[in-house]
Each structure stands twice: as structure tokens, then as C-alpha cells.
N, C-alpha and C positions, 0 to 999 in steps of 0.2 A: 534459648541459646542456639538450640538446632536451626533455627530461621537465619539466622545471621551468616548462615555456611552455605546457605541453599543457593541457587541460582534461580532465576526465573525463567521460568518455560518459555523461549522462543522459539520451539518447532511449529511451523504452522498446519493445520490439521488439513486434512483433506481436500475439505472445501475452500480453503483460503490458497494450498497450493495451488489448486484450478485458477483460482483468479491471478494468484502473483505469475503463473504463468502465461497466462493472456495476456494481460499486462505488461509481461518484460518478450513477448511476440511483437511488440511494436513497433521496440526499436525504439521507443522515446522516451524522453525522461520524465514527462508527465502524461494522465490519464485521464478521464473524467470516468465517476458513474456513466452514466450511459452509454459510455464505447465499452466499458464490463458487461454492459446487459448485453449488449452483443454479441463480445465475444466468447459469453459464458450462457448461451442459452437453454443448456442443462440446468440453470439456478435459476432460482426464483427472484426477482430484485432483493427480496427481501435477506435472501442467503447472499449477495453479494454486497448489502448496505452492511450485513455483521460482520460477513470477512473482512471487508476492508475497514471498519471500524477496528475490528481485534489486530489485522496486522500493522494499524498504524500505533497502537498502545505498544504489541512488539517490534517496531521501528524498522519493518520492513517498506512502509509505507507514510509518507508526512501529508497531512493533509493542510493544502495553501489555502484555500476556503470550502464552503460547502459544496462537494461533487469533484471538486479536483485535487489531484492527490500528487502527488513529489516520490518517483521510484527511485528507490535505495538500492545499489549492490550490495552489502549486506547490513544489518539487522543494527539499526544506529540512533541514538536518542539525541542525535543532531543531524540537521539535512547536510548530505553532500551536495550542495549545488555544483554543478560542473559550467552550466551558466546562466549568472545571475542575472545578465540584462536580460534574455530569453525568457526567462521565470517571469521577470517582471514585465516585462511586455504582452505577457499572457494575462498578470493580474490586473492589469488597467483595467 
């Protein structure tokens, strides 16, 4: 019954803040892996595929396919598109 009162931990840890803060450096609303390895070259790819794996489960991040990812002002288990043609003209 305790579970049912609990919230879900969305604080992002350490390493996940490094990335969401790269990431909203950009100024854009989307990102790929690769411009993370970038501008996160204190992490290992490997610590930047987890972060952003774990912040898209916490809804800081939506991932549109594999490597590009949809940045959220805060923490949302639906994407805010701000725009949608833009989005989709990336996905083609």
C-alpha cells in the first residue's frame, strides 16, 4: 500500500545533469547522441547512452528514433512539440 503513495524519482543524478545541460546549451529542441559525445567529453559514450536512456524513462528527454532525442522543459511522459513540422522534417 506504501507504493501506491510513493512518487517516482525524477531527479537526474549527476551524470545525466551534465548531459541535460549540454543539451539545453544548444538552444535546440532536438539533439543527437553524437553532439552529446561532444559536448560531454568528460563521459564515456557509454555514460552518455545510459543518461540519456534513464532521462528519457524520467521524461526529461523523448527519444524520436535511435540517436535523436526531443528536449523537454520539464520532466513529461508526453512530448511538448513546440514544432511539429520542424520535428518532422528532421524525421524524414
Amino acid at each position: 500500500h506504501i507504493k501506491q503513495y510513493m512518487q517516482k524519482n525524477i531527479y537526474p543524478s549527476p551524470h545525466e545533469q551534465a548531459v541535460l545541460n549540454a543539451a539545453r546549451s544548444t538552444g535546440r529542441a532536438t539533439i543527437t547522441d553524437k553532439q552529446l559525445y561532444e559536448l560531454c567529453p568528460e563521459l564515456s559514450r557509454q555514460a552518455v547512452n545510459r543518461a540519456c536512456s534513464s532521462l528519457s524513462r524520467k521524461g526529461y528527454l523523448h527519444r524520436l528514433r535511435r540517436g535523436l532525442y526531443l528536449l523537454q522543459s520539464r520532466p513529461s511522459t508526453t512530448p511538448e512539440l513546440s514544432d511539429p513540422y520542424r520535428i518532422a522534417s528532421i524525421l524524414r
